[in-house]
Structure formats: structure tokens, C-alpha cells
C-alpha positions in Angstrom: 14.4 8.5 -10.2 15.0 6.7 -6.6 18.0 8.6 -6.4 16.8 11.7 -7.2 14.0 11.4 -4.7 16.8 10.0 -1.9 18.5 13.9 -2.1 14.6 14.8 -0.7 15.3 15.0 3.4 11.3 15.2 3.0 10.5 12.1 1.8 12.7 10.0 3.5 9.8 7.5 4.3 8.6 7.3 0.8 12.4 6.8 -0.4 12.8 4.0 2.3 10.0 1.9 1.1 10.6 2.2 -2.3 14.5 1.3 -1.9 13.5 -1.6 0.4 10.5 -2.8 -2.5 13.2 -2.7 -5.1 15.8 -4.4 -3.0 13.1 -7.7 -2.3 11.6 -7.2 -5.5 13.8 -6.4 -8.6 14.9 -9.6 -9.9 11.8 -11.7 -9.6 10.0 -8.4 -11.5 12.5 -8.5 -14.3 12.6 -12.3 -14.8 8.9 -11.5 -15.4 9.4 -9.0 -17.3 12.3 -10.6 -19.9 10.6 -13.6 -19.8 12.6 -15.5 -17.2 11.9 -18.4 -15.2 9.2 -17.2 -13.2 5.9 -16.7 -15.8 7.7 -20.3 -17.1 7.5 -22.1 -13.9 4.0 -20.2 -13.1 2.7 -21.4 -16.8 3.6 -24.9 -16.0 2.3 -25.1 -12.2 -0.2 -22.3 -12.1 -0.1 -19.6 -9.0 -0.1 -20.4 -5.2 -2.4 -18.8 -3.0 0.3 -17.4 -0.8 1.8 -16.1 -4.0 -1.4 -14.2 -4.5 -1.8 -12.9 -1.4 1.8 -11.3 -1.4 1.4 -9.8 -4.6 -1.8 -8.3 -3.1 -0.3 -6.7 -0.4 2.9 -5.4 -1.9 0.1 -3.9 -4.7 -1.7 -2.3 -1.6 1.6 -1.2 -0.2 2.9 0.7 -3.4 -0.6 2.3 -3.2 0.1 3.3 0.5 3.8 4.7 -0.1 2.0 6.7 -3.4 -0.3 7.9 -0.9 1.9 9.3 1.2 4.4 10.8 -0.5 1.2 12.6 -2.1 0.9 14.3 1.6 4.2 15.1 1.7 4.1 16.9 -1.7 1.2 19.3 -0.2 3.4 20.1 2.8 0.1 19.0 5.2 1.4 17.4 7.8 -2.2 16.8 8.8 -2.9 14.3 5.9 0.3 12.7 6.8 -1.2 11.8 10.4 -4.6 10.5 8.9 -2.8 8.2 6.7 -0.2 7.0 8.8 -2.3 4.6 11.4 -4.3 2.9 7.8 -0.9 0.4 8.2 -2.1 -0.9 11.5 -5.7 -0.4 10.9 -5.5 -2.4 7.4 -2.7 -4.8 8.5 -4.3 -7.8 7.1 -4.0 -6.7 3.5 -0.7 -4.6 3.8 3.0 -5.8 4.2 4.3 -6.5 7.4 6.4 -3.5 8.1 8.0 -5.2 11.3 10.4 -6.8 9.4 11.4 -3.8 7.4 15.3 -2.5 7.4 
């Protein structure tokens, strides 16, 4: 499905995100998911805040990338631009985007 939507010149930013999400996040997802290391170790020694707090804000994130490729579906550029400054505006509870490839 990543794939397909790559071919999509129009949702290049939605593509991006995603990619970059998978690329920091699929292997810690699936050892959670198979029943790896991580829900062991987290069983064991319980959850740190910071850990918390990222999952928060990649959660908010995916709901932020949803968002806009939603605008981009409707082909109004308008919703794109009200959407676009929540990153800065919410920054506290969003990933930092600054370090993004």
C-alpha cells in the first residue's frame, strides 16, 4: 500500500511521513506485535515516561499525516493550508519534524 500511494505525485508529503514512520518504527512494532522483547522487557520494568510521551506524539502524528492526505483527497488546497501550521502551533504534542529526512 506505501508503494502504491508513492506512484501518487500528490501525496508526496503523506508518502514521506509514512515511509520515514515505518523506517523508525517497524521493528520495535513487530517485536510487539510477535511477542518479542519489547512487551517482555516492558512486563518486567513497566513503561518510562519518555516512552509514553513518544508514543503519544507519533499517535498524534499518524493522526496529522491521516489528516492531510484527507485534504489532498478533496483536491482543496485550502484545507491543506489550515492544517499545515497545526505542526508548529501543537508542537509540544507532535513529533519533531526538524529532524526528519
Amino acid at each position: 500500500m506505501l508503494l502504491a500511494l508513492g506512484e501518487k505525485p500528490q501525496a508526496a508529503v503523506p508518502f514521506n511521513a509514512l515511509s520515514e514512520f515505518k523506517e523508525h518504527s517497524w521493528k520495535p512494532l513487530n517485536s510487539y506485535v510477535h511477542a518479542g522483547m519489547h512487551p517482555l522487557a516492558r512486563q518486567r520494568g513497566g513503561y518510562p515516561i519518555q516512552f509514553i510521551e513518544q508514543l503519544i506524539k507519533i499517535s498524534n502524528g499518524l493522526v496529522v499525516i491521516s489528516v492531510m492526505h484527507l485534504c489532498i483527497l478533496t483536491g482543496n488546497g485550502e484545507l491543506q493550508k489550515q492544517i499545515s501550521p497545526l505542526h508548529t502551533r501543537f508542537a509540544d504534542c507532535l513529533p519533531d519534524h526538524r529532524n526528519s529526512v
